[in-house]
ZAKOLNU-727541 format. One record per residue (C-alpha): residue number from 1; x negated, z negated, y negated. Coordinates in nm, 4 decimals. Layout:
! ZAKOLNU-727541
@seq NUM	X X	Z Z	Y Y
...
//
This chain:
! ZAKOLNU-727541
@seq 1	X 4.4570	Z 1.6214	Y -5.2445
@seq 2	X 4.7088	Z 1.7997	Y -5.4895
@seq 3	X 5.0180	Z 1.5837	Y -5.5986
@seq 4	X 5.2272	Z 1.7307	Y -5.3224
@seq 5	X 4.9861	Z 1.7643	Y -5.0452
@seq 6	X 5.0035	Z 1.5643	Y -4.7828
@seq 7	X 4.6784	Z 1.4703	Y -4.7029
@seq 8	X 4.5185	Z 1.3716	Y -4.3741
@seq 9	X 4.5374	Z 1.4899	Y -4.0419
@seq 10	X 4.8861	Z 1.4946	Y -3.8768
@seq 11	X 4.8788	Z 1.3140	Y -3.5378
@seq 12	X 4.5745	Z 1.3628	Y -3.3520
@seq 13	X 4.3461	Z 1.6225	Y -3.4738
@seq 14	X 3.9834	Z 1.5885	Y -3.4761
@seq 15	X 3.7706	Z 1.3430	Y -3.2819
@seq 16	X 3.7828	Z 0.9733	Y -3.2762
@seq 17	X 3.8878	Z 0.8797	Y -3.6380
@seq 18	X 3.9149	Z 1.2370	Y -3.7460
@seq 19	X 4.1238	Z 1.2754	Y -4.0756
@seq 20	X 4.1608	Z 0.9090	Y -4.0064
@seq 21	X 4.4570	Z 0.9642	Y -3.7606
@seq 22	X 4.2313	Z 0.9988	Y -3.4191
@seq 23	X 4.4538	Z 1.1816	Y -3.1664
@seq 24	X 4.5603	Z 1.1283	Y -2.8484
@seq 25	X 4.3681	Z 1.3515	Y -2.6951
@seq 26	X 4.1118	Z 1.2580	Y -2.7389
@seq 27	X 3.8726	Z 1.0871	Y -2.4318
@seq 28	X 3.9369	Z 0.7491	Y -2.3495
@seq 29	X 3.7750	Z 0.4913	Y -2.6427
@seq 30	X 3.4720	Z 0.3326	Y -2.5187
@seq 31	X 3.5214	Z -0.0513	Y -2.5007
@seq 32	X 3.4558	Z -0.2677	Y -2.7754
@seq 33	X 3.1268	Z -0.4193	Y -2.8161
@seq 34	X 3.0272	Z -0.7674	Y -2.6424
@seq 35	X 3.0665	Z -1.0678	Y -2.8790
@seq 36	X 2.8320	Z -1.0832	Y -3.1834
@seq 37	X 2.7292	Z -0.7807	Y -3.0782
@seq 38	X 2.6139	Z -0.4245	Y -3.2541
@seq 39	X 2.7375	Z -0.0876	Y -3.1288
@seq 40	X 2.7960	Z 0.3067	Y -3.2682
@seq 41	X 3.0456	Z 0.5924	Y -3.1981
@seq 42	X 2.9466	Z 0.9469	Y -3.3252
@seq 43	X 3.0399	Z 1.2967	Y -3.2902
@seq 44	X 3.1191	Z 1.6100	Y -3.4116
@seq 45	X 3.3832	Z 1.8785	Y -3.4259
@seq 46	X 3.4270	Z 2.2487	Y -3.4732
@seq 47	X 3.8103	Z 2.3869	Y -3.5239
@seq 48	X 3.9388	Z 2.6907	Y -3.5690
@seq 49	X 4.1390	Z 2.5175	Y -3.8135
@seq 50	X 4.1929	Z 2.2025	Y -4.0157
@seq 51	X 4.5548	Z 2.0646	Y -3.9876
@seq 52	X 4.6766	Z 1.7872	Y -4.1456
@seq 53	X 5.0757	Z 1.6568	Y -4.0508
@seq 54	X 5.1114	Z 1.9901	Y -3.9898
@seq 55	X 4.9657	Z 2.2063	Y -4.2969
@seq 56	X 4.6068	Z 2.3616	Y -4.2947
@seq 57	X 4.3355	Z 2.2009	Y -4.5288
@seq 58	X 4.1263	Z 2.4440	Y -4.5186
@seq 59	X 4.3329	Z 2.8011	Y -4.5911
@seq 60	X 4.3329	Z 2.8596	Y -4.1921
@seq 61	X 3.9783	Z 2.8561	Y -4.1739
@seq 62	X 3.7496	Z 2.7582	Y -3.9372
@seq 63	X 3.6304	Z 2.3847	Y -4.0286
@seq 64	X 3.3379	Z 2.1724	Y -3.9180
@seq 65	X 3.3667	Z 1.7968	Y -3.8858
@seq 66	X 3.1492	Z 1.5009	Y -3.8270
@seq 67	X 3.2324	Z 1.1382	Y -3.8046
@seq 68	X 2.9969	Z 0.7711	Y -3.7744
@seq 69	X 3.1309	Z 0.4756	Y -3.6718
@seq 70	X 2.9602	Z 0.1446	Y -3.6364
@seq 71	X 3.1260	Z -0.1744	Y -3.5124
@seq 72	X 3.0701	Z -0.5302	Y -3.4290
@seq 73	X 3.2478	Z -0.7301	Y -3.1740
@seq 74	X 3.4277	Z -1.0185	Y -3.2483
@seq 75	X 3.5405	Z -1.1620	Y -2.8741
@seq 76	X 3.8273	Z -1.1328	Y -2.6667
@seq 77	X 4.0774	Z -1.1765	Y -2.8661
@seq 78	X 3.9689	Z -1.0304	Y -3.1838
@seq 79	X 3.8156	Z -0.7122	Y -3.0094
@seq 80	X 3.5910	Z -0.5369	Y -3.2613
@seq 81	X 3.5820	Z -0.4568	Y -3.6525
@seq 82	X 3.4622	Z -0.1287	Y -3.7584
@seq 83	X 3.3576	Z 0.1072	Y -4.0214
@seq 84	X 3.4117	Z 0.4765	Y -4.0393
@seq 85	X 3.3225	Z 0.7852	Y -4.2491
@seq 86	X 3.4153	Z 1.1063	Y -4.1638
@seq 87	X 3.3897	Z 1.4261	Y -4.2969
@seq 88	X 3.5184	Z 1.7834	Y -4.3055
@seq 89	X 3.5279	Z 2.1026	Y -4.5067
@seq 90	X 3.8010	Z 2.2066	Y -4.6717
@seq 91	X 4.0059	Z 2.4899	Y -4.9085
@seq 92	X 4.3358	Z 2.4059	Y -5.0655
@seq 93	X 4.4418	Z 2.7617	Y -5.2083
@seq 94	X 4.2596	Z 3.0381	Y -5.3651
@seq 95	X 4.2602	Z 2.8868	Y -5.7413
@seq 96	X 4.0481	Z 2.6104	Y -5.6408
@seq 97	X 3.7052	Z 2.5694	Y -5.4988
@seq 98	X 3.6196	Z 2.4884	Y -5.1154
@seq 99	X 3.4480	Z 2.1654	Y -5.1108
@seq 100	X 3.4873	Z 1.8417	Y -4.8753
@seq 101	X 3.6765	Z 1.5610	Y -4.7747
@seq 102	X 3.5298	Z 1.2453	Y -4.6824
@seq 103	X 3.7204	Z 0.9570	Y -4.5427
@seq 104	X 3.6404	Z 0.5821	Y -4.5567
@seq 105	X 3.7864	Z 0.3497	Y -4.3450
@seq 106	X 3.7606	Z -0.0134	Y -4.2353
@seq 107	X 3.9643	Z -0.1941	Y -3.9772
@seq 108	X 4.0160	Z -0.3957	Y -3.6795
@seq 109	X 4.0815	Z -0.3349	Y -3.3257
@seq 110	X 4.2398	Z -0.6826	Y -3.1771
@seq 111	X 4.2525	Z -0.7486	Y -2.7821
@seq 112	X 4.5630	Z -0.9969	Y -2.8270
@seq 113	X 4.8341	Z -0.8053	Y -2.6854
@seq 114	X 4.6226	Z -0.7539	Y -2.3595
@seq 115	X 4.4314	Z -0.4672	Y -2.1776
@seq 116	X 4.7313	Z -0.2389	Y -2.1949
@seq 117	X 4.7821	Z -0.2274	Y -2.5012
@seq 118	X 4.4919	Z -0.0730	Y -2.8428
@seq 119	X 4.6388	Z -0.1885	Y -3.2254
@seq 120	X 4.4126	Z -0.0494	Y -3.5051
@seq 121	X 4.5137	Z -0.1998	Y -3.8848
@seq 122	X 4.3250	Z -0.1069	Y -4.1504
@seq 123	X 4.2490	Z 0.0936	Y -4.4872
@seq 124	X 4.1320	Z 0.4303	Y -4.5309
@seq 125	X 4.0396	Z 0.5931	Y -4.8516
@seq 126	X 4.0019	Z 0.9290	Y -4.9120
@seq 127	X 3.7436	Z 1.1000	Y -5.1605
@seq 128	X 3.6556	Z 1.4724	Y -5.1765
@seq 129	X 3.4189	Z 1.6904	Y -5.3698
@seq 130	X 3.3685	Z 1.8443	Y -5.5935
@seq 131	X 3.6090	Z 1.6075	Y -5.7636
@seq 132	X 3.8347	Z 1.8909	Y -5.9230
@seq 133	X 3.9387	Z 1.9523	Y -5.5602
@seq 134	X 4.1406	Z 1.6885	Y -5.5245
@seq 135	X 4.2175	Z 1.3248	Y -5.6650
@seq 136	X 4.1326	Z 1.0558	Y -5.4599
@seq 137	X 4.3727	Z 0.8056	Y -5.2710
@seq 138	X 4.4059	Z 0.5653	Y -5.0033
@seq 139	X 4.6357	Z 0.4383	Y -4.7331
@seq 140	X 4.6961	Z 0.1424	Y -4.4905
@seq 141	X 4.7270	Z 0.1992	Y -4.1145
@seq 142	X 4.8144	Z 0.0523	Y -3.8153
@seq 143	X 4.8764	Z 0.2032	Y -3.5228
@seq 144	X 4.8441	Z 0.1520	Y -3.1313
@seq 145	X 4.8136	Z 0.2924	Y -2.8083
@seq 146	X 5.0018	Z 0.1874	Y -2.4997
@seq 147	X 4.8516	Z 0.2403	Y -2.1660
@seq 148	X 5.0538	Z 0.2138	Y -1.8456
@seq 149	X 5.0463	Z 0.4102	Y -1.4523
@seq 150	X 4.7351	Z 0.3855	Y -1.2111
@seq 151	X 4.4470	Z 0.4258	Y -1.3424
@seq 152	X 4.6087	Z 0.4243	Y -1.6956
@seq 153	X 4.7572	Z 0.7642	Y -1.6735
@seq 154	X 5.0186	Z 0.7368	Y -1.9293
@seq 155	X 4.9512	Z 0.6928	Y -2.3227
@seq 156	X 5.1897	Z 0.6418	Y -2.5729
@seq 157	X 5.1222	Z 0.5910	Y -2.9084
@seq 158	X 5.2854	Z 0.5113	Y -3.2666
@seq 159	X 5.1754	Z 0.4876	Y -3.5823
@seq 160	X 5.2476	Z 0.4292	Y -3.9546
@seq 161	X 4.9826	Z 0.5471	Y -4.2735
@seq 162	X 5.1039	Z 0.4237	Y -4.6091
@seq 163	X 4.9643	Z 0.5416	Y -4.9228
@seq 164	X 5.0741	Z 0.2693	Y -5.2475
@seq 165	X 4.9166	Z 0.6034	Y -5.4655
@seq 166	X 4.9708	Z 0.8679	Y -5.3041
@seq 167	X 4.7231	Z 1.1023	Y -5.4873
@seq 168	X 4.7433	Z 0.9435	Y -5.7751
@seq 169	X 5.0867	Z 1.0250	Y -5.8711
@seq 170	X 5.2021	Z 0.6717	Y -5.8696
@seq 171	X 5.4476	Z 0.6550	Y -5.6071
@seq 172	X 5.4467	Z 0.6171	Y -5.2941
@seq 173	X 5.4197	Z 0.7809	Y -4.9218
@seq 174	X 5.4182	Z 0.6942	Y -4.6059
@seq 175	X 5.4067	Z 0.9071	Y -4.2646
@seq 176	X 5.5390	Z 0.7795	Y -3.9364
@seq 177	X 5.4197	Z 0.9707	Y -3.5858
@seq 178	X 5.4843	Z 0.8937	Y -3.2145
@seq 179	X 5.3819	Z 1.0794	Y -2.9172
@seq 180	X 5.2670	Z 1.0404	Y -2.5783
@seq 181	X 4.9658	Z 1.2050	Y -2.3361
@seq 182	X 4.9890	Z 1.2188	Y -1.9661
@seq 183	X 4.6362	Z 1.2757	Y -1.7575
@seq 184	X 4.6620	Z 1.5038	Y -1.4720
@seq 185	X 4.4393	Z 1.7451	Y -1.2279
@seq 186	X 4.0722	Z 1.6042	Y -1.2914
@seq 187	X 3.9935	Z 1.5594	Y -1.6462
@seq 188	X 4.2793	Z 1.7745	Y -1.8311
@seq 189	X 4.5508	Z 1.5935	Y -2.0397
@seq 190	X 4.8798	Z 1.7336	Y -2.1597
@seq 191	X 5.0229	Z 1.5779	Y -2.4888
@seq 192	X 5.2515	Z 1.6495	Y -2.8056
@seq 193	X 5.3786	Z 1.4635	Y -3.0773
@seq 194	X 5.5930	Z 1.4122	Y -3.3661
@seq 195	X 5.5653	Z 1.2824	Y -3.6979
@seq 196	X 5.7815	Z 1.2431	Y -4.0602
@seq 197	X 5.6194	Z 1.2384	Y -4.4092
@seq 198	X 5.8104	Z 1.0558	Y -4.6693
@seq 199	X 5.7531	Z 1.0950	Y -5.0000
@seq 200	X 5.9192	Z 0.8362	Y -5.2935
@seq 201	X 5.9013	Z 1.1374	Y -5.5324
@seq 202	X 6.2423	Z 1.2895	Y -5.4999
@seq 203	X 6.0856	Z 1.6025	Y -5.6194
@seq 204	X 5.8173	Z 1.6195	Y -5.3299
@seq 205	X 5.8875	Z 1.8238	Y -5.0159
@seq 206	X 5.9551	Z 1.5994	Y -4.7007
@seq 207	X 5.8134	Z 1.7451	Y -4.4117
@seq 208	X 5.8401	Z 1.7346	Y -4.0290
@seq 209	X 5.6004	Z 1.7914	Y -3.7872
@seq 210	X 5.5156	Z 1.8584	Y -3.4267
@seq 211	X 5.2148	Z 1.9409	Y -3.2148
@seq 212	X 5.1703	Z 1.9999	Y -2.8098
@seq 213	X 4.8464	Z 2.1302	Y -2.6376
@seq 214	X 4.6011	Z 2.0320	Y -2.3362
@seq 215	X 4.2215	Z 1.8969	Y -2.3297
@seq 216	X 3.9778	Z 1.9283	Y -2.0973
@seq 217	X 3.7369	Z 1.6118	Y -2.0760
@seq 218	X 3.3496	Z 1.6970	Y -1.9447
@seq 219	X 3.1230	Z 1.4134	Y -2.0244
@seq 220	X 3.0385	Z 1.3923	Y -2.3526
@seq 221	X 3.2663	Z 1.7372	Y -2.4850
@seq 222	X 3.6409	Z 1.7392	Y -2.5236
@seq 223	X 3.7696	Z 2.1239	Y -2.5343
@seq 224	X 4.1536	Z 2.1268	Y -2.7144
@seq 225	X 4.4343	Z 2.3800	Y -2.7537
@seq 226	X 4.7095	Z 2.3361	Y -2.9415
@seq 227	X 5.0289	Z 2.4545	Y -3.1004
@seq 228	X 5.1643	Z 2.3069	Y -3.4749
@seq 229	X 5.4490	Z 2.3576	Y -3.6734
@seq 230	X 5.6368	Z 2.2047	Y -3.9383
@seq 231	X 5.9659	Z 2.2717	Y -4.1363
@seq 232	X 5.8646	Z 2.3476	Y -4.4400
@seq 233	X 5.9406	Z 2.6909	Y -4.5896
@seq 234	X 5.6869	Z 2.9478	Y -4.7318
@seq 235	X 5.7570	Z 2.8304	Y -5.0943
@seq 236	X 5.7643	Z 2.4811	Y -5.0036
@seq 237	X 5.4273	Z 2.5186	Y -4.8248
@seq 238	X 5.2851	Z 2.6378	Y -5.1516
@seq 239	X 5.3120	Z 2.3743	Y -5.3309
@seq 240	X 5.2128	Z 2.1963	Y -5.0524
@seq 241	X 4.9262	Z 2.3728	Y -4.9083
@seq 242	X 4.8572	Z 2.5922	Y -5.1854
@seq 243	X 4.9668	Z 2.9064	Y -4.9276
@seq 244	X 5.2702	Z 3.0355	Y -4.8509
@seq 245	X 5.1689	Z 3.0655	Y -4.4612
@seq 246	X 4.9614	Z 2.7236	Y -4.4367
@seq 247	X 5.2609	Z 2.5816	Y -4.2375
@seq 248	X 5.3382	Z 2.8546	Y -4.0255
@seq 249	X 5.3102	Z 2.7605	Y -3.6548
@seq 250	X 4.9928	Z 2.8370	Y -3.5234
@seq 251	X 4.7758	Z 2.7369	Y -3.2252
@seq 252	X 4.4212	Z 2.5613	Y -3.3191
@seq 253	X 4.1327	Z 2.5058	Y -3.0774
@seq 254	X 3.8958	Z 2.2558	Y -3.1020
@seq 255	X 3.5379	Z 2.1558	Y -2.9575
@seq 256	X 3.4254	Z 1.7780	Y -3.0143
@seq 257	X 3.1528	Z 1.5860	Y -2.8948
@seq 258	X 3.1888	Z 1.2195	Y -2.8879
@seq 259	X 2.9058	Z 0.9404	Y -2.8083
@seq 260	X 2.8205	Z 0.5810	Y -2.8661
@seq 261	X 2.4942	Z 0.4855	Y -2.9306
@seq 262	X 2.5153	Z 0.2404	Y -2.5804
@seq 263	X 2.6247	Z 0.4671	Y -2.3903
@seq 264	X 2.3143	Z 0.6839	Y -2.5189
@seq 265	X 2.0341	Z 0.4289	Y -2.4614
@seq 266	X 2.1829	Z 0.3378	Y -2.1209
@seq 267	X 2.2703	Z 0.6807	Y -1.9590
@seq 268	X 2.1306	Z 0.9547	Y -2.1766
@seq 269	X 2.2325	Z 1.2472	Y -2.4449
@seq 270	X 2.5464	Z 1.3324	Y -2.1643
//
């Protein structure tokens, strides 16, 4: 991304890894594979919008997004170790051309802190093309979810990204976010979240942002609505977004389809 955009999806946009910060919304993750065993998440997205912490990637345009996932599971404890790419289009103002991001990511999901509880560490970086778009970067992650109330109807989650070169300025960043989902009447969800970006530039525009909305789980398809907004003023947003209204709150929808390649063999296409 440019020097002074922030990069990534905020807190839960997208499906599964999405932007590399997989929301809370999203349907419950399948479990992790059986010991020494193979498995393979997959899906797809169309937004009416690409937000990242807040700030459109993609000049308020729709966006399509795809993501592959393939993991092997290392017991009990351990849970499962994964690999993800994901991929969206994107626009980052009118100078520059539209082109794509795709995220790389690698990590583990551990099982020690027991059922209730889903930490993710890892490394994610970000490339995008053509390469005049942006410069490329990466972060480390971790991040959990905390499940609690019958039948698990309660989520929390907190997380913290940290990029050692953050788009190859040389310094640093590093984004905190913590929310919380609560499932209700058959398979809708009501969530929202908050989140900080830091910056170690003193020159670079600190943000905050929030997000609510509501899914709707059927099968395989997760329908979203939600609301953004950040802090950031119109000039601010400029030089962060590359428009003067890509921070503006706004309400996004969202259409993702989400399998595993188990869950395929075993009980069909949905």
């Amino acid at each position: 991304m440019q020097v002074a955009t922030v990069g990534v999806m905020l807190l839960w946009s997208g499906s599964a890894i999405a932007g590399f910060e997989d929301q809370v919304a999203a349907p419950p993750a399948p479990p992790p594979p059986p010991a020494g065993k193979f498995d393979m998440a997959f899906g797809a997205a169309f937004t009416s919008d690409y937000i990242s912490r807040g700030i459109t990637l993609n000049g308020t345009q729709p966006a399509a997004q795809g993501y592959i996932e393939p993991n092997y599971g290392l017991g009990p404890v351990l849970g499962d170790a994964y690999v993800n790419i994901w991929a969206s289009n994107t626009q980052f103002d009118d100078g520059t051309p539209s082109g794509a991001e795709i995220d790389v990511a690698g990590g583990i999901k551990p099982k020690f802190l027991g059922p209730n509880w889903s930490p993710n560490i890892g490394y994610v970086q970000y490339f995008y093309a053509p390469e005049e778009v942006s410069p490329t970067y990466g972060e480390v992650y971790a991040k959990t979810d905390y499940k609690f109330g019958q039948d698990d109807k309660f989520t929390l989650r907190g997380m913290i990204f940290f990029a050692p070169d953050f788009s190859q300025t040389g310094k640093t960043a590093t984004f905190i976010a913590g929310g919380g989902k609560v499932a209700f009447w058959k398979n809708f969800a009501a969530y929202a979240g908050v989140g900080y970006q830091f910056f170690e530039d003193p020159h670079a525009f600190e943000d905050l942002a929030w997000t609510a909305g509501l899914s709707y789980y059927w099968k395989s398809l997760t329908f979203d609505v939600r609301y953004w907004d950040t802090n950031l003023k119109p000039d601010e947003c400029v030089v962060r977004s590359g428009f003067s209204d890509g921070c503006d709150a706004r309400v996004v929808g969202t259409i993702s389809w989400d399998l595993t390649w188990s869950k395929l063999m075993s009980h069909g296409l949905f």
